[in-house]
N, C-alpha and C positions, 0 to 999 in steps of 0.2 A: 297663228292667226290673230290678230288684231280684235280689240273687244271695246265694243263701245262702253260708256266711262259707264254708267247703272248696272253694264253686265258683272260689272265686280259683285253688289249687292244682288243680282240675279239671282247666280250659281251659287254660294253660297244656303241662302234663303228653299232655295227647290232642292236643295241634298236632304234638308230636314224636313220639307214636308212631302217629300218621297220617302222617306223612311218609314214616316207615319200610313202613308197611303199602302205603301208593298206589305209592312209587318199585316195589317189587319187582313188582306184576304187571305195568305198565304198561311196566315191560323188558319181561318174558316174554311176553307177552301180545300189546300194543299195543291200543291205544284204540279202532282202527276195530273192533274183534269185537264190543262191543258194543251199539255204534249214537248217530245223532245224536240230537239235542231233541227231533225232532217223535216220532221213533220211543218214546223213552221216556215223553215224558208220553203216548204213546197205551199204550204196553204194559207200563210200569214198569219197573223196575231187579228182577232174580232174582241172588239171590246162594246160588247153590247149585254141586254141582258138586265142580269142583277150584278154583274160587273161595275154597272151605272153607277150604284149605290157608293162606291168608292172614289170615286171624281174628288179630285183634290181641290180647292178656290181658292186662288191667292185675293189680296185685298180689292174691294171696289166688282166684284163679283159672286156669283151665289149656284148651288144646285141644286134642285130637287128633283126627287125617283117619283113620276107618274106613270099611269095607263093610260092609252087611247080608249077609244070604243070599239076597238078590235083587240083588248087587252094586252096591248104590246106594252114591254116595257119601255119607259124613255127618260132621259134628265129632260128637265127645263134650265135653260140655263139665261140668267138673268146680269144683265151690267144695271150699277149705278152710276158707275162713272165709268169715260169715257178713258180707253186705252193710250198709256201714255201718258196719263195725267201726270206732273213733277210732286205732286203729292202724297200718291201713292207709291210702295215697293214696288218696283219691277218683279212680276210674276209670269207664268203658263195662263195665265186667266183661271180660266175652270179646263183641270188635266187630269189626263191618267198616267201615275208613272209604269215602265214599262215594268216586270218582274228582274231579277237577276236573270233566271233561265234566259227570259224573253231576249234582254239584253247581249245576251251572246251570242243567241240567235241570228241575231242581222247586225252584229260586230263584222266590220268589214264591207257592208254592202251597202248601196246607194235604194233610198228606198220611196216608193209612192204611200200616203197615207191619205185616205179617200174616209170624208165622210158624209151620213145620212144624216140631212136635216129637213127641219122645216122652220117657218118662220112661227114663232112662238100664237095661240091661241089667242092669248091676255096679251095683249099691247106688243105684238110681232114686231123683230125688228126689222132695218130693211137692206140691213150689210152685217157680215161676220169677218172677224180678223182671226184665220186660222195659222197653227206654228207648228211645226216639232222642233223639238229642241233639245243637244246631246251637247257635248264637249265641244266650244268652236263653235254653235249655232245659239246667236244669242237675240238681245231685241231686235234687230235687224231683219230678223229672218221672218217677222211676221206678215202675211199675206193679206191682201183684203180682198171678199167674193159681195156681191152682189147677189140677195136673195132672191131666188124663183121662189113666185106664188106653189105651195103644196111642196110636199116630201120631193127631193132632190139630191143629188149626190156633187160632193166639191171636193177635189186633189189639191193635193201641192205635192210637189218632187223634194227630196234631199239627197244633194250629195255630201256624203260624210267626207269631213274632216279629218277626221282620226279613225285607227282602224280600231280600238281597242275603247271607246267612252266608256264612262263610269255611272251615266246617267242616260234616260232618254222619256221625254214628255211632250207626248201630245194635246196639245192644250187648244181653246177656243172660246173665244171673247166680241160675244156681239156688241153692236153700237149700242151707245146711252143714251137715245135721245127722249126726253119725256111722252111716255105714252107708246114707246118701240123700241123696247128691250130685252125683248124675250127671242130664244130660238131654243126649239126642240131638238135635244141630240137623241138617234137611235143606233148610231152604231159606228164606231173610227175601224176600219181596215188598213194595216201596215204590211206591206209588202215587199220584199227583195227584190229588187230587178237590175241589176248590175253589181258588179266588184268593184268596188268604191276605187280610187285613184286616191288612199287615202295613206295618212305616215302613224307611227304608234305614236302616241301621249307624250310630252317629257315629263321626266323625272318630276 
């Protein structure tokens, strides 16, 4: 597959700050809390939670772990600049990389990734540019949703490329515009829903 020319600096840049983001829960945590293969392709990966707390930001982006008034957890997640800028690295925006286990999990499979938002409290924005992104799915592949007023759920489809990636990041990146750059994440759902039409990696 063809890779637009910043993807080169992309994937490089997101293996290392995946690295950083998987080591820290997978201390705290440990791998058996969230479950084997079969478990996950039957019920999918939820990344909600105190999960939140590990959100990765690449540049021009930020997160922080709040409560509602119903003591939910949730990131705020905030742009200073706008996606795509030539100034910044090409990044996930603000991600979560997936675990190793995770990642094997839906090796192979074409998948739905649905998330809970709202439009941020403090200076809500009023469009979000949502990704996943594995081996093959690079700037290209990001989506732009238009915000509903109040808590809301937004998809994107992936079909995999490869049957075998070595990475995979759900990432999300509100608009910058002064005074509407905030959106509240409560939780990404990633799903299995077909056997990918996909090849292994080369060498």
């Amino acid at each position: 597959m063809l890779l637009r020319s910043n993807d080169y600096i992309f994937y490089p840049l997101m293996a290392v700050l995946a690295g950083a983001a998987i080591a820290i829960p997978l201390v705290m945590t440990g791998a058996d809390r969230v479950g084997v293969e079969t478990d996950i392709r039957e019920n999918g990966i939820v990344i909600s939670g105190d999960r939140l707390q590990f959100l990765a930001a690449g540049q021009g982006v930020a997160s922080q772990l709040l409560r509602d008034s119903d003591n939910r957890l949730f990131a705020r997640v905030t742009a200073d600049t706008e996606r795509g800028n030539p100034n910044l690295t090409a990044s996930a925006g603000v991600f979560d990389a997936l675990r190793p286990y995770e990642l094997d999990a839906i090796s192979g499979f074409d998948l739905q990734v649905t998330y809970i938002l709202r439009p941020g409290s403090d200076a809500p924005a009023a469009s979000v540019d949502l990704g996943f992104f594995e081996d093959g799915l690079g700037q290209s592949y990001w989506t732009a949703h238009t915000l509903e007023n109040g808590e809301a759920s937004y998809s994107v489809t992936v079909d995999a490329p490869y049957c075998n990636p070595t990475f995979g990041f759900a990432g999300l990146w509100p608009s910058a515009d002064t005074n509407a750059n905030s959106v509240d994440l409560y939780e990404i759902h990633i799903e299995t829903v077909a056997d990918a039409d996909c090849t292994e990696l080369p060498d």
